[in-house]
CHARMM-style PDB file with segment names, atoms N, HN, CA, C and O in Angstrom:
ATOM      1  N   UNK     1      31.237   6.957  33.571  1.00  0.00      PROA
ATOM      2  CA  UNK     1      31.108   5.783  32.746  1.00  0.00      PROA
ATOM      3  C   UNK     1      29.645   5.550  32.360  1.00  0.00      PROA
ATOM      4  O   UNK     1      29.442   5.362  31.161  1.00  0.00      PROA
ATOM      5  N   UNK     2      28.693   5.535  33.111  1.00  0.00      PROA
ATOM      6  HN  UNK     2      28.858   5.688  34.085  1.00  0.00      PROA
ATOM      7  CA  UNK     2      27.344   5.417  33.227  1.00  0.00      PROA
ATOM      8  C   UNK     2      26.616   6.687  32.313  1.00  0.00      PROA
ATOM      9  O   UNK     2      25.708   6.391  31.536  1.00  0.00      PROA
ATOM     10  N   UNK     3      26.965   7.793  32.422  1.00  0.00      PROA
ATOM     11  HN  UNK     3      27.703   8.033  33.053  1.00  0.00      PROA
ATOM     12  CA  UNK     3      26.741   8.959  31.787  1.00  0.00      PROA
ATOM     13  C   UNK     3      27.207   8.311  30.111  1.00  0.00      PROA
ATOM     14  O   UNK     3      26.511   7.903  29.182  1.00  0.00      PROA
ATOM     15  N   UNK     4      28.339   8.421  30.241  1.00  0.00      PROA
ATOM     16  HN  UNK     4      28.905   8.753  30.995  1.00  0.00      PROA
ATOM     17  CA  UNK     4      28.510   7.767  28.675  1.00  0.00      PROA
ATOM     18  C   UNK     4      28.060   6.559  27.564  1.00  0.00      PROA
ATOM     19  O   UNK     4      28.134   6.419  26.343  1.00  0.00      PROA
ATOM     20  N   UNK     5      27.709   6.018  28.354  1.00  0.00      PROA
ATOM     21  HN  UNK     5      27.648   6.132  29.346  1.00  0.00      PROA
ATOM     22  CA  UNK     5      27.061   4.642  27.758  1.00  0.00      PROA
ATOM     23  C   UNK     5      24.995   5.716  27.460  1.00  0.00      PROA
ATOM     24  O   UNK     5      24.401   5.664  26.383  1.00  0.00      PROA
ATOM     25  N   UNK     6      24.711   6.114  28.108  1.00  0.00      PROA
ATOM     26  HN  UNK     6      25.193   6.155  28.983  1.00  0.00      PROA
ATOM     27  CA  UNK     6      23.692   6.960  28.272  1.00  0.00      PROA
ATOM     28  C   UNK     6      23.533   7.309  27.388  1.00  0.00      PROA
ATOM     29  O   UNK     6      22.559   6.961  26.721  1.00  0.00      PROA
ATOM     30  N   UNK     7      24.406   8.141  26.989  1.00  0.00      PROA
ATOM     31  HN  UNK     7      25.198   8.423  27.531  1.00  0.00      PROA
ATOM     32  CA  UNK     7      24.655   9.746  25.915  1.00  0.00      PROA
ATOM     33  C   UNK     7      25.127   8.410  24.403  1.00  0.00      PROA
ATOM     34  O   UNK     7      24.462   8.570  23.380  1.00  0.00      PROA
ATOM     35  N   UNK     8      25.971   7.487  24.384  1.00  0.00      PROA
ATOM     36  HN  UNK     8      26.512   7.356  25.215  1.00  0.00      PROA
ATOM     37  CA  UNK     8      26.089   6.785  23.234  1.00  0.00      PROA
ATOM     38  C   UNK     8      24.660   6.125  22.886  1.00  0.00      PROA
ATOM     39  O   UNK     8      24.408   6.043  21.683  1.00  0.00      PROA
ATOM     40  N   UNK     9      23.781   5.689  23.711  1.00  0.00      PROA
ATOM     41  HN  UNK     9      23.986   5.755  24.688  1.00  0.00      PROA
ATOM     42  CA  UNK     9      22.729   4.966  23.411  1.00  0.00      PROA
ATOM     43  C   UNK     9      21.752   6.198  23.215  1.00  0.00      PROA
ATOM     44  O   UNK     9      20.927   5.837  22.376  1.00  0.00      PROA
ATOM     45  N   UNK    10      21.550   7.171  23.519  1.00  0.00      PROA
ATOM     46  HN  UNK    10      22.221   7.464  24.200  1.00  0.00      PROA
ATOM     47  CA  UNK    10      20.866   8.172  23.070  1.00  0.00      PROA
ATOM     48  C   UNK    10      21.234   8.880  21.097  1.00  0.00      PROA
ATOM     49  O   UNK    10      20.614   9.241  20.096  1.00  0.00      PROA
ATOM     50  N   UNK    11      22.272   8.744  21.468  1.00  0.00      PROA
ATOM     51  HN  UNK    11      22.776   8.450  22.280  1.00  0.00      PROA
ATOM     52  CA  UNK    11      22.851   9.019  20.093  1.00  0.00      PROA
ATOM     53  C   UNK    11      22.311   7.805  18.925  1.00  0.00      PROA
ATOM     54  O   UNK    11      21.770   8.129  17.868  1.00  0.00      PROA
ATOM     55  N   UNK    12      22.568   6.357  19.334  1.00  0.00      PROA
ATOM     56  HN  UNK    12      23.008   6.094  20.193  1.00  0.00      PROA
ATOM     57  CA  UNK    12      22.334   5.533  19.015  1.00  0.00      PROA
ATOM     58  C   UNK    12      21.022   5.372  18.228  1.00  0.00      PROA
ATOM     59  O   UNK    12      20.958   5.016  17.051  1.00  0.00      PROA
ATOM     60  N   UNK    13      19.826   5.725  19.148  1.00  0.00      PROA
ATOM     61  HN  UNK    13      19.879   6.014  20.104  1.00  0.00      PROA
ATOM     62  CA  UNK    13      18.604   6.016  19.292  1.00  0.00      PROA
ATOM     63  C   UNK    13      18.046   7.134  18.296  1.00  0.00      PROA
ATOM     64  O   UNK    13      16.961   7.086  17.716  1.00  0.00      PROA
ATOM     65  N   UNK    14      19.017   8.169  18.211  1.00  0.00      PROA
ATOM     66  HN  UNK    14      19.898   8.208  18.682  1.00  0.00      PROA
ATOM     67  CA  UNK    14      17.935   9.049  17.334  1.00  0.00      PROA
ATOM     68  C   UNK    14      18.738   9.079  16.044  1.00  0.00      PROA
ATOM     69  O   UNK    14      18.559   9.904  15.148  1.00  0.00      PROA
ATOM     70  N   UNK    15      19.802   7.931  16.029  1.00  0.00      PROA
ATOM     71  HN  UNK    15      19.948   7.261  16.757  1.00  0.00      PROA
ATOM     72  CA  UNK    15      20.445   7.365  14.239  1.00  0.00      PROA
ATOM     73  C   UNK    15      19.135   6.575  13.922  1.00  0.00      PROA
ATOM     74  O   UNK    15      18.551   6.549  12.839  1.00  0.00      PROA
ATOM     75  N   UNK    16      18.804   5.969  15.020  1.00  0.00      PROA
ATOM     76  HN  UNK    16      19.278   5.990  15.900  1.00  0.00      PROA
ATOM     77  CA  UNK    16      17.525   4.049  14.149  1.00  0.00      PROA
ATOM     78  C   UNK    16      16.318   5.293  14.289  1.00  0.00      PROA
ATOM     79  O   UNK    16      15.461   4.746  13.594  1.00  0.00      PROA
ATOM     80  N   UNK    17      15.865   6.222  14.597  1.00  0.00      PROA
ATOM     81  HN  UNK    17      16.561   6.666  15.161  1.00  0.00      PROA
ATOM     82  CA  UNK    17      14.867   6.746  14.451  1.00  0.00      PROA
ATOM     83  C   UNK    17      15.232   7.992  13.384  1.00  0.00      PROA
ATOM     84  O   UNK    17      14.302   8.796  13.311  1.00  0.00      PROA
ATOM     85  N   UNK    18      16.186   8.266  12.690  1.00  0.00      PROA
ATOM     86  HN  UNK    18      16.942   7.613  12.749  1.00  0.00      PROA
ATOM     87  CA  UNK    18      16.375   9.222  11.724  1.00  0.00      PROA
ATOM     88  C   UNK    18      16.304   8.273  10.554  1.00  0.00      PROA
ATOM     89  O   UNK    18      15.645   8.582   9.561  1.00  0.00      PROA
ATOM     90  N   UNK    19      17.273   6.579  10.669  1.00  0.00      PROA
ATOM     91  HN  UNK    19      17.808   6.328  11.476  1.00  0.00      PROA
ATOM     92  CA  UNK    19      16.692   5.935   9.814  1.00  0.00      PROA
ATOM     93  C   UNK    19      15.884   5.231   9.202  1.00  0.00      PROA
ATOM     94  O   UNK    19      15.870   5.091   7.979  1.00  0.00      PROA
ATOM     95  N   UNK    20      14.997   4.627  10.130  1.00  0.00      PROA
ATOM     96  HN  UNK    20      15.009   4.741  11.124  1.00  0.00      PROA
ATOM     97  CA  UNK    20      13.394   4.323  10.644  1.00  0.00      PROA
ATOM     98  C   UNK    20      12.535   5.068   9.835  1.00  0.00      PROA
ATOM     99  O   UNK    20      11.762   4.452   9.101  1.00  0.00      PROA
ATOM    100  N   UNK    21      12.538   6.672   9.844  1.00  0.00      PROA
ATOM    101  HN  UNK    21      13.166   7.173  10.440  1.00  0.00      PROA
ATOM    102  CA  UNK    21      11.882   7.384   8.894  1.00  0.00      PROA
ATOM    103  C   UNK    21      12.171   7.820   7.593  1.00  0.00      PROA
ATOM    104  O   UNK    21      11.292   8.011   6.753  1.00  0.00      PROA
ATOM    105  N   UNK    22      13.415   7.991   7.387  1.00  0.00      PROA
ATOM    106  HN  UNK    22      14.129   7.836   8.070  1.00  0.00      PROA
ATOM    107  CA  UNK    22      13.843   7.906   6.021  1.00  0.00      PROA
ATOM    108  C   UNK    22      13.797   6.625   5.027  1.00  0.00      PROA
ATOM    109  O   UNK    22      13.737   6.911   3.831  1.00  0.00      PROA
ATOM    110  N   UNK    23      13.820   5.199   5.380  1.00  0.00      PROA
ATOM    111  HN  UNK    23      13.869   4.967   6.351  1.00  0.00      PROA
ATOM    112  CA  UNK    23      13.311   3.963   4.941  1.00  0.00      PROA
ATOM    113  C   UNK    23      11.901   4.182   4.859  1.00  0.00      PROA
ATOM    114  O   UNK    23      11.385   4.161   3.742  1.00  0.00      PROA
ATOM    115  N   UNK    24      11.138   4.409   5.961  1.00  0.00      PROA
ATOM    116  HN  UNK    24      11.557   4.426   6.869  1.00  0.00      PROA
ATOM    117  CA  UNK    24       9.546   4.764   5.629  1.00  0.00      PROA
ATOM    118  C   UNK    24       8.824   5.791   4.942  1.00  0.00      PROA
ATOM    119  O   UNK    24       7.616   5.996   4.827  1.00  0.00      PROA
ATOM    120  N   UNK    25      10.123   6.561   4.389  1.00  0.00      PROA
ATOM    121  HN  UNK    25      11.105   6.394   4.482  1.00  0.00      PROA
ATOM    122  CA  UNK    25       9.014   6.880   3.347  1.00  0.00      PROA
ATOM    123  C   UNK    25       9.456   6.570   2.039  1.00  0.00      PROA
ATOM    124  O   UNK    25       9.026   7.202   1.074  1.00  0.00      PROA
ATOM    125  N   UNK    26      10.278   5.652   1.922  1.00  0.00      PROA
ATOM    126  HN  UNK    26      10.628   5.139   2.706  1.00  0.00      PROA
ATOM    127  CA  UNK    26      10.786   5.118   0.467  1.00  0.00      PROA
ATOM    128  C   UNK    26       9.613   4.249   0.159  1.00  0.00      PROA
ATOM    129  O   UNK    26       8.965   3.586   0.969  1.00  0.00      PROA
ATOM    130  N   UNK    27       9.414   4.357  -1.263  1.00  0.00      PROA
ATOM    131  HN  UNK    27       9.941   4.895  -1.921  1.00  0.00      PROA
ATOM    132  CA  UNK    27       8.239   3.279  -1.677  1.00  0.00      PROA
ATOM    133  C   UNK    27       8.834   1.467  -2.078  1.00  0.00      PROA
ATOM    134  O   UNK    27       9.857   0.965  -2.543  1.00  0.00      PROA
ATOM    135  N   UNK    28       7.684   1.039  -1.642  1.00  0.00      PROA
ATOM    136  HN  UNK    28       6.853   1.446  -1.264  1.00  0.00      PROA
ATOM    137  CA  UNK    28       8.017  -0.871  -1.831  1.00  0.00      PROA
ATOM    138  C   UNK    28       9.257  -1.351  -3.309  1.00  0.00      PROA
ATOM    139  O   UNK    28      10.162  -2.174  -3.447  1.00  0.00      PROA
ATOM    140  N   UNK    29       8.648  -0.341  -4.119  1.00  0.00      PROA
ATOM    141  HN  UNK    29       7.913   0.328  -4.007  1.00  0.00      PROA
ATOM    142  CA  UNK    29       9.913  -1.076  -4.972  1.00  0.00      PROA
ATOM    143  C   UNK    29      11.492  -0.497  -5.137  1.00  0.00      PROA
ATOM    144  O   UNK    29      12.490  -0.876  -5.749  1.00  0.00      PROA
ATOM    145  N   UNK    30      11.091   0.865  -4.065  1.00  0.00      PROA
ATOM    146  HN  UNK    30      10.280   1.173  -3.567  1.00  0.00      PROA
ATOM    147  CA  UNK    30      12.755   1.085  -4.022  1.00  0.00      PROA
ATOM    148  C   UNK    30      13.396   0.588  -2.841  1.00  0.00      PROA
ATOM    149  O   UNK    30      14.607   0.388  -2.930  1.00  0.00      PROA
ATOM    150  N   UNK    31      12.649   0.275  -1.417  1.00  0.00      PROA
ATOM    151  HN  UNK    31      11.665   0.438  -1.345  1.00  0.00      PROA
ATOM    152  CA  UNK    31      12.839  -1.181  -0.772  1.00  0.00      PROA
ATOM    153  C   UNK    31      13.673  -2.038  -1.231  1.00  0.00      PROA
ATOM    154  O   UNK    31      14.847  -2.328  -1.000  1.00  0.00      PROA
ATOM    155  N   UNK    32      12.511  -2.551  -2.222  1.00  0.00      PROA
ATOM    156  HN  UNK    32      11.558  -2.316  -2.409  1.00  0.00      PROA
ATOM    157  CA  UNK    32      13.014  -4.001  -2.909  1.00  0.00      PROA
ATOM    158  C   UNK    32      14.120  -3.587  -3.810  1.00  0.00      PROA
ATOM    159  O   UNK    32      15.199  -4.168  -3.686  1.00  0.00      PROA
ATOM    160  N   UNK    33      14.031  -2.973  -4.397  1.00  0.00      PROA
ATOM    161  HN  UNK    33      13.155  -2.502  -4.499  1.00  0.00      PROA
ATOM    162  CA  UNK    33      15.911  -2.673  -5.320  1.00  0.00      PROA
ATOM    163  C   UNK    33      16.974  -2.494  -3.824  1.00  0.00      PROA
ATOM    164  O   UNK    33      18.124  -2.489  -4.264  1.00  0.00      PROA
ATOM    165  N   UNK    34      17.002  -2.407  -2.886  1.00  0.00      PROA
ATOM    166  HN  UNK    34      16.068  -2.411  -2.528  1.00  0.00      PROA
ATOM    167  CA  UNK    34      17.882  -3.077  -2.121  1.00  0.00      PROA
ATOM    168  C   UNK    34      17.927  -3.880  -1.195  1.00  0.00      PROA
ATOM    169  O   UNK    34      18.663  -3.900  -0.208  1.00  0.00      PROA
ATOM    170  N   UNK    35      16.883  -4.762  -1.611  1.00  0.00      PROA
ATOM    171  HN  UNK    35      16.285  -4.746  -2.413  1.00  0.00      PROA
ATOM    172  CA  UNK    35      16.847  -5.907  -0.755  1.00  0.00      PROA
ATOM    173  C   UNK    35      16.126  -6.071   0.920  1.00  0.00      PROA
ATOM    174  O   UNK    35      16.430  -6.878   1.799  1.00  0.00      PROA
ATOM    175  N   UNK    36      15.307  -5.211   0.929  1.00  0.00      PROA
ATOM    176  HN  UNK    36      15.060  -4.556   0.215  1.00  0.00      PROA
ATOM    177  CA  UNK    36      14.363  -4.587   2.046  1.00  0.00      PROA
ATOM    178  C   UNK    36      13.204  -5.002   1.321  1.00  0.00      PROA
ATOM    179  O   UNK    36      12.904  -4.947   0.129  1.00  0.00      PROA
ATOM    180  N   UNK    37      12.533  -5.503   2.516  1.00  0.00      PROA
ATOM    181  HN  UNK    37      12.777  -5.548   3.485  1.00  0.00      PROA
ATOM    182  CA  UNK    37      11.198  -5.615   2.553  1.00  0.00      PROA
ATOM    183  C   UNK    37      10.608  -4.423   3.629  1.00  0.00      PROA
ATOM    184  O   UNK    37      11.396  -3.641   4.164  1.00  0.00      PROA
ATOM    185  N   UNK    38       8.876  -4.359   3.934  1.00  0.00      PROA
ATOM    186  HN  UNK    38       8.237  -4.994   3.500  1.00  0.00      PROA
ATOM    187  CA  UNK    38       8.558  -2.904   4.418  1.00  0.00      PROA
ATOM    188  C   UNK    38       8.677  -4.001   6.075  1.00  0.00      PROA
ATOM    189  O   UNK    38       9.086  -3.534   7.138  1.00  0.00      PROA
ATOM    190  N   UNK    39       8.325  -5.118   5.934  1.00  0.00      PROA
ATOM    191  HN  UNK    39       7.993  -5.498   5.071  1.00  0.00      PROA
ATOM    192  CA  UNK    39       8.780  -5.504   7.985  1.00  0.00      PROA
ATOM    193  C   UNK    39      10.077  -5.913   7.985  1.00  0.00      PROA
ATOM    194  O   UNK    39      10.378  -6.356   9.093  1.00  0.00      PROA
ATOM    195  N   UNK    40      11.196  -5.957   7.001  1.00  0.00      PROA
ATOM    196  HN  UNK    40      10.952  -5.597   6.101  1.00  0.00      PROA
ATOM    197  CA  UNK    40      12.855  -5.510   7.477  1.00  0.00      PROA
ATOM    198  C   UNK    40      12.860  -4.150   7.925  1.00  0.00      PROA
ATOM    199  O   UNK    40      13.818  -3.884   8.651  1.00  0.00      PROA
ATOM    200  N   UNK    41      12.151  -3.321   7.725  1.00  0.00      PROA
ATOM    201  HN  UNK    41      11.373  -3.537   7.136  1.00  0.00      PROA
ATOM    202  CA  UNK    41      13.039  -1.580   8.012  1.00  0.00      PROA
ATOM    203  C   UNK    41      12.974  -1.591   9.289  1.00  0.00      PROA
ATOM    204  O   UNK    41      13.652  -0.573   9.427  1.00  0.00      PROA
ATOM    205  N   UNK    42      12.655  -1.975  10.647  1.00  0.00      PROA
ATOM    206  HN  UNK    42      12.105  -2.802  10.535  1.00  0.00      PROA
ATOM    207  CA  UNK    42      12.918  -1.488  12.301  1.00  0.00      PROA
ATOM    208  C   UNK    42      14.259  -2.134  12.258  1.00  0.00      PROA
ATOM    209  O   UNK    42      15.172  -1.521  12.811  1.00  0.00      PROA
ATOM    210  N   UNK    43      14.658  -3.855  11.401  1.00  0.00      PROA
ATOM    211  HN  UNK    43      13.916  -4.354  10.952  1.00  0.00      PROA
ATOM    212  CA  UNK    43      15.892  -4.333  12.004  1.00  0.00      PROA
ATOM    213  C   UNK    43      16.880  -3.516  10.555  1.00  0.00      PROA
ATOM    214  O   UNK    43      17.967  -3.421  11.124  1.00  0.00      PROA
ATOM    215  N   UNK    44      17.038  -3.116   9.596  1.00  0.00      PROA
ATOM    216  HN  UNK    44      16.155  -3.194   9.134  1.00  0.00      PROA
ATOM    217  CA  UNK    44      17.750  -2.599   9.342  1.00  0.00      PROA
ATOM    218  C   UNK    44      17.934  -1.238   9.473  1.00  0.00      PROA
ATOM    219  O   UNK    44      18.870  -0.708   8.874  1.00  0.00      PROA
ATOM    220  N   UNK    45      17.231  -0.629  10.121  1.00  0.00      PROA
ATOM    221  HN  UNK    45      16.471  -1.059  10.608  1.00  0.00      PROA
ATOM    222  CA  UNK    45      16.983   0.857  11.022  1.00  0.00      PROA
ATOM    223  C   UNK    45      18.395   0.508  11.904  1.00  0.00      PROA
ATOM    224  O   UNK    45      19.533   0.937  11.712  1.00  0.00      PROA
ATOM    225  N   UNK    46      17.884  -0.450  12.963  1.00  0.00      PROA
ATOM    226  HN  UNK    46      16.959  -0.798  13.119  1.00  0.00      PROA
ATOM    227  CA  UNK    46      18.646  -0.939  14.334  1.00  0.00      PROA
ATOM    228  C   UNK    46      20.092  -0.981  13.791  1.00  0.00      PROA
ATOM    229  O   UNK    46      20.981  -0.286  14.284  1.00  0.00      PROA
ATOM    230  N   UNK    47      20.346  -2.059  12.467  1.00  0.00      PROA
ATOM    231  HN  UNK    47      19.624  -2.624  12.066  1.00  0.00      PROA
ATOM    232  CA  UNK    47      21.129  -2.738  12.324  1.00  0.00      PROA
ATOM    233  C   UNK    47      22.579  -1.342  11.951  1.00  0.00      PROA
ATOM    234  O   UNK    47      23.739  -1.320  12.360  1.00  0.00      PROA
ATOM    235  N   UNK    48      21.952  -0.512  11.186  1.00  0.00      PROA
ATOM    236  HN  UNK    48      21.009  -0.529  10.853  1.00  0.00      PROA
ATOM    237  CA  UNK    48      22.461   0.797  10.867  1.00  0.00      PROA
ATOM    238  C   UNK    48      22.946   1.695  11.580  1.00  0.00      PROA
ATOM    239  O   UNK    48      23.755   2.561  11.248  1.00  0.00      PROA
ATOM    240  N   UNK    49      22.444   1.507  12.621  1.00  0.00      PROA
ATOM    241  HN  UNK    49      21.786   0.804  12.890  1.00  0.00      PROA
ATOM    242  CA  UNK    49      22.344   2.676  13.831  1.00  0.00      PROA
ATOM    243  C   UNK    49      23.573   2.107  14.367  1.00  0.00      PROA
ATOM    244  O   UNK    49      24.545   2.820  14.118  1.00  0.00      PROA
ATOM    245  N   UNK    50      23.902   0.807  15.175  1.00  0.00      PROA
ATOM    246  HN  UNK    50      23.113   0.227  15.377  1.00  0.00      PROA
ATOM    247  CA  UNK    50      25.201   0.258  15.280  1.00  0.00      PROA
ATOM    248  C   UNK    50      26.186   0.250  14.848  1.00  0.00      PROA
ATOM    249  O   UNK    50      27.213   0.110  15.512  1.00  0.00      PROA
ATOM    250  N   UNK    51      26.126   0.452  13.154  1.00  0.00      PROA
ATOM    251  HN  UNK    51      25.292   0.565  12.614  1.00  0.00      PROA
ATOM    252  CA  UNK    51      27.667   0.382  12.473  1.00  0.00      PROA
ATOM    253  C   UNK    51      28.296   1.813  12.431  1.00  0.00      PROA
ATOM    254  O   UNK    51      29.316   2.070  11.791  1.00  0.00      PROA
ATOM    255  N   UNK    52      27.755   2.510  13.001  1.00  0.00      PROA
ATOM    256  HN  UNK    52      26.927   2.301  13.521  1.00  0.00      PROA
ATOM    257  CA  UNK    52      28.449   4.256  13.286  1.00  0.00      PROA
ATOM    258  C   UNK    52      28.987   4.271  14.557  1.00  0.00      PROA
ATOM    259  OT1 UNK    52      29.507   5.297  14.995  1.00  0.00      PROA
TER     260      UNK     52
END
């Protein structure tokens, strides 16, 4: 049980850090055409990483 929660939060982890960097290197106004600002991208990184 412990192993699995592990291995899901690891998984978890390198979704908000695959999307973390793909948001960072989009520029400010393609951000803003969806409603991102550049200090939203860690919580919509996070927020992303959860809905999988």
């Amino acid at each position: 049980m412990l192993l699995s929660h592990i291995t899901r939060f690891l998984r978890q982890w390198r979704r908000y850090n695959a999307s973390l960097r793909e948001l960072s290197q989009l520029g400010d106004r393609e951000l803003s055409d969806m409603g991102i600002s550049r200090s939203d991208i860690p919580r919509s990184a996070w927020e992303g990483s959860n809905s999988r």
